[in-house]
Structures are given as C-alpha cells and as structure tokens.
N, C-alpha and C positions, 0 to 999 in steps of 0.2 A: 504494500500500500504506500503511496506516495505522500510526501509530506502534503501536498496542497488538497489530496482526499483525507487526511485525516481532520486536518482543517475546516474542511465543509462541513464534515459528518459532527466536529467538534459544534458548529455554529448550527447548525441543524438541530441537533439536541440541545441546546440554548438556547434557539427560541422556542422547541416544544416547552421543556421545563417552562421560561419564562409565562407561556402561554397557560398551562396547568396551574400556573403557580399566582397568577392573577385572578383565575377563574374562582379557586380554593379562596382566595379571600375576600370576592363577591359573596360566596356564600354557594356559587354553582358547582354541585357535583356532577362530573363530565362523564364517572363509569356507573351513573344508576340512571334507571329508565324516569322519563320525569311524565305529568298527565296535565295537561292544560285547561284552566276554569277561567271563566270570563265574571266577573262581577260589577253590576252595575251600582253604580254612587251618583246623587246627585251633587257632592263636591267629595274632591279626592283631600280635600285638605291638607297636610303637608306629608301629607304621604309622597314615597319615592320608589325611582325602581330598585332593585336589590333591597327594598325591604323585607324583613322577617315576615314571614306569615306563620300565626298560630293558628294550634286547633286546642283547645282544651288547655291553657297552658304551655304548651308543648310546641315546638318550633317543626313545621311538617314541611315550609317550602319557604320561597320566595318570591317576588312581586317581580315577576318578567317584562310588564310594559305598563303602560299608563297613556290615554287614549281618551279624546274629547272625540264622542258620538257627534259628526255633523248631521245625521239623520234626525237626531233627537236632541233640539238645542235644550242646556241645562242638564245632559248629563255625561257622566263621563266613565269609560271603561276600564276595568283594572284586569290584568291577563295574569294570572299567577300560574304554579307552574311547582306542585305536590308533588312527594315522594308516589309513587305507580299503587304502593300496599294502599294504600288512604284509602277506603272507597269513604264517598262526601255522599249520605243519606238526602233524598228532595227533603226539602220541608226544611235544610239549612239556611243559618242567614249567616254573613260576614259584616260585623261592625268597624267601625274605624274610630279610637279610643286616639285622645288628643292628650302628649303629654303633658308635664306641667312647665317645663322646660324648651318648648314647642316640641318641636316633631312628630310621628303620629304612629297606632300600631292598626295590623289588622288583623283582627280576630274572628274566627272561622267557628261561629256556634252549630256543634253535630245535632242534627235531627236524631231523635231516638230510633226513628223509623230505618231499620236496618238494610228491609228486604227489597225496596227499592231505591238504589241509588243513582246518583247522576252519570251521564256517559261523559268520556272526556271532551272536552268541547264545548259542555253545556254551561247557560248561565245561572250563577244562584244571586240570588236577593240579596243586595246590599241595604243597610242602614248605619243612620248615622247615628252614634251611643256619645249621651251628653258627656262629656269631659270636664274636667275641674274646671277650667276657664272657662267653658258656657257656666256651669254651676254657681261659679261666683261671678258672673253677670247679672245670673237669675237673683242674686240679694242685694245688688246694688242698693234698689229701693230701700229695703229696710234697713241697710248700713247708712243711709243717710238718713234717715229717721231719728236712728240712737245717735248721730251725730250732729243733729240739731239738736238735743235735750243734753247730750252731754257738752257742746262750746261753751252755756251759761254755767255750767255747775265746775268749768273748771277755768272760769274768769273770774266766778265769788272765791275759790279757792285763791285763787293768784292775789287778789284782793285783801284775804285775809291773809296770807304768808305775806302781803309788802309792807302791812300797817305793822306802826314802830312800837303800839303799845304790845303787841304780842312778845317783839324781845323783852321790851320790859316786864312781863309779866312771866315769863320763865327765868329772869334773873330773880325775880322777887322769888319764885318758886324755890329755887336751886340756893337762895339765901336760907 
C-alpha cells in the first residue's frame, strides 16, 4: 500500500468518525431503526430541532424537523423521529411544557389503549400544557391586588421607623 493510499483511507475514516461523532451528540443514533410521527401545534414555542422527546418520563427520541403548515395558517408541524420498539397507542397526545429558564420540552402522553396503535407516519394530537410562565401570568391580577394594600402598610411603616421619638423611646427603654 502506498503512502498516499494510506492517507486517503486515513482521511476517509476521519471524516466517517467525524461524521458519527456529530450525529452521537445530536442525540441521533445512526445503527437503530428510527419510526416517524408528525404532531401538530398551534405554536411550536421554543421548541427546536434535536430536541429530547419524552414519553413517560423517559427520553424515546428526538425532534427531526419543525415545519409551518402553509395549508393550514396558525399551525405548525413537529416531525419526530422514536426508537422502532415505541409503539404510540391512538388516543395519545404530545404537550409542549415551557421551561422556567425559556426553552421548551415535548412530552409524549401514552394512550392506555394498547391494541390499536398509530402506523408510522401518522399524526397525533398536539397540545399546548400551561407552563410556569403562563401560570404566573394567570396571577398577575391578584399580585397587584396585594400590592396595592401592601404600598400603604409599608409607607406607615417607613413612617414610623423615621420618626425620632421612636429612638428616643428605646433609649428610655434600654435606660
């Protein structure tokens, strides 16, 4: 073998590695069989591609594409992309849980119903599952509420802590 064939075969297998080795830290396994689901959202929210997708807890795949339906304005398609074992029961839903730090997950709720599951290709139902930030949206209201009854109660206060007879009257104390 010739130095400038070892060399190729050298650069050859450097870029396969490289290429496996990019994949591996997407998250995509390249030697197991993968099964494709479409899930519709009406916002993808910050959701991305190569996100996690759970089922139960459990990490089963990853988010292969992200896709604005122009057939269907206002919604948008998520293509994921499950280990082959998964079967996904009809009657599942996939939410999309919004961190508290931004970014977002997607979670894959299994239908009980065992006996009929989805074929690969098919769409399951998306929803959107309120998050801390919508949650403390939803109280704004009543955080301004107790925030108007608590300004005056802690103006008498400041009030009473700058008036001078109060020192004087814990030196008399302390006398």
């Amino acid at each position: 073998i010739t130095k400038e064939a070892k060399i190729g075969l050298t650069g050859i297998l450097a870029i396969v590695v490289l290429f496996i080795g990019i994949n591996f830290l997407k998250g995509v396994n390249l030697f197991s069989k993968q099964n494709i689901y479409y899930i519709n959202f009406k916002n993808a929210k910050a959701l991305s591609k190569n996100s996690t997708v759970y089922a139960d807890g459990f990490n089963v795949g990853i988010v292969s594409g992200i896709n604005y339906d122009f057939n269907k304005p206002g919604s948008v398609i998520v293509e994921i992309s499950v280990d082959k074992h998964l079967l996904i029961p009809k009657g599942t839903t996939a939410k999309l849980d919004e961190g508290m730090l931004g970014g977002c997950t997607l979670n894959v709720i299994l239908d009980t119903n065992k006996e009929t599951p989805h074929q690969p290709g098919d769409t399951i139902q998306g929803s959107d599952a309120n998050g801390i930030m919508s949650e403390a949206a939803n109280l704004m209201p009543q955080v301004e509420q107790v925030m108007s009854k608590v300004d005056p109660l802690l103006a008498s206060l400041n009030k009473l802590a700058s008036d001078p007879n109060l020192a004087k009257t814990l030196q008399n104390t302390e006398a």
